[in-house]
Structures are given as structure tokens and as C-alpha cells.
C-alpha positions in Angstrom: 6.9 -16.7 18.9 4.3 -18.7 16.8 1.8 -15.5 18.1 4.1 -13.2 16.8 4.2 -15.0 13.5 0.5 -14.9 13.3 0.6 -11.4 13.9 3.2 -10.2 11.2 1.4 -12.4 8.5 -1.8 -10.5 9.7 -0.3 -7.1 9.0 1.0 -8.4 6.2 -2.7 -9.1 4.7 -3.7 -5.7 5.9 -1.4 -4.1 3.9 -2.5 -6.1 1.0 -6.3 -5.2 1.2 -4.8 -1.3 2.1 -2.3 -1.2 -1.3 -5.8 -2.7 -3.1 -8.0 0.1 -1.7 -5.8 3.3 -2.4 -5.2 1.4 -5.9 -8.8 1.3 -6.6 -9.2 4.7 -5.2 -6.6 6.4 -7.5 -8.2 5.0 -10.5 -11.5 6.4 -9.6 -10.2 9.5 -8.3 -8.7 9.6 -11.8 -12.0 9.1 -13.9 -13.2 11.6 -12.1 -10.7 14.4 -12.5 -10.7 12.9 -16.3 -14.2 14.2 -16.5 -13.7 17.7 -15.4 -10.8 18.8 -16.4 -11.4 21.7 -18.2 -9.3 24.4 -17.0 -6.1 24.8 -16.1 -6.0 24.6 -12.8 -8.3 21.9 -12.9 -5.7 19.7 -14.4 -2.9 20.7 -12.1 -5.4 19.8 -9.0 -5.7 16.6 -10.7 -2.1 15.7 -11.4 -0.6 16.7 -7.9 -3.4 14.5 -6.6 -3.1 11.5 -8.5 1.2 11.9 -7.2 0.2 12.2 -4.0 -1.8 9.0 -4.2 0.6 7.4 -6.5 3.1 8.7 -3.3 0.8 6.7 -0.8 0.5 3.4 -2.8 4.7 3.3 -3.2 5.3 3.4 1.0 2.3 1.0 1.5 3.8 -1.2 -1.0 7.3 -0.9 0.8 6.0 -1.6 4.3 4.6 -3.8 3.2 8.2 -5.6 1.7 9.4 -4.7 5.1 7.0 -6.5 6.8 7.1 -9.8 4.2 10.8 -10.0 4.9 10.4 -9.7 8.7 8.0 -12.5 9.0 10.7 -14.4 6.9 12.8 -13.4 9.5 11.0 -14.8 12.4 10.6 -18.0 10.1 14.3 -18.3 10.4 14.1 -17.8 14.2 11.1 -20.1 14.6 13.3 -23.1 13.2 15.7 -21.9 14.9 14.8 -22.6 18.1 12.9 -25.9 17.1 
């Protein structure tokens, strides 16, 4: 079970650095469409874009609650079995 532990706290820090990464991309994905956004459609391109990253941060963020609370779970079942 201890494996198991080792292996939910490691997804856990993955999904960290991941929520960090698409963060830092929407920000500069942002800047950029800031800079060209001249048109129209332009600005449409830019909003649905920064949504559908906006879209990807908010179920990394939850998977990654999921997976906090399950390695509180096998916590519980650790100590359990001690």
C-alpha cells in the first residue's frame, strides 16, 4: 500500500506542475492575442481560446482535488491496517 501512496502523491505533483504550465500558457497565449487583436474576428478567436484554456486549467485543478483526497484516503487505510 505504501507504493501505492507513493504513487498517488506522485500524480498529485504532476498535476501541480501541469495546472502551473497551462496557467503560464494562458497568460502568454493572452499577451499575444492582446497584441493582435484588431479585427473582429480576431477577438472572438482570442476569447473562445482563452475559455477553452480557462476550461482545461478548471478539470486539471479538479483532478487534481480528486486525487489529494484519494491519497487522504489511503492515509486512512494505511493506519488502518497498522
Amino acid at each position: 500500500m505504501h507504493d501505492i501512496a507513493r504513487h498517488g502523491l506522485h500524480v498529485t505533483e504532476v498535476l501541480g506542475v501541469a495546472i502551473e504550465t497551462i496557467d503560464a500558457l494562458r497568460k502568454y497565449q493572452k499577451a499575444i492575442h492582446a497584441r493582435q487583436m484588431g479585427d473582429a474576428p480576431s477577438r472572438e478567436y482570442g476569447n473562445q481560446a482563452d475559455e477553452y484554456m480557462a476550461f482545461q486549467v478548471h478539470v486539471l485543478r479538479n483532478l487534481k482535488h480528486r486525487s489529494e483526497s484519494t491519497n487522504k484516503r489511503l492515509g486512512n487505510e494505511i493506519s488502518l491496517v497498522r
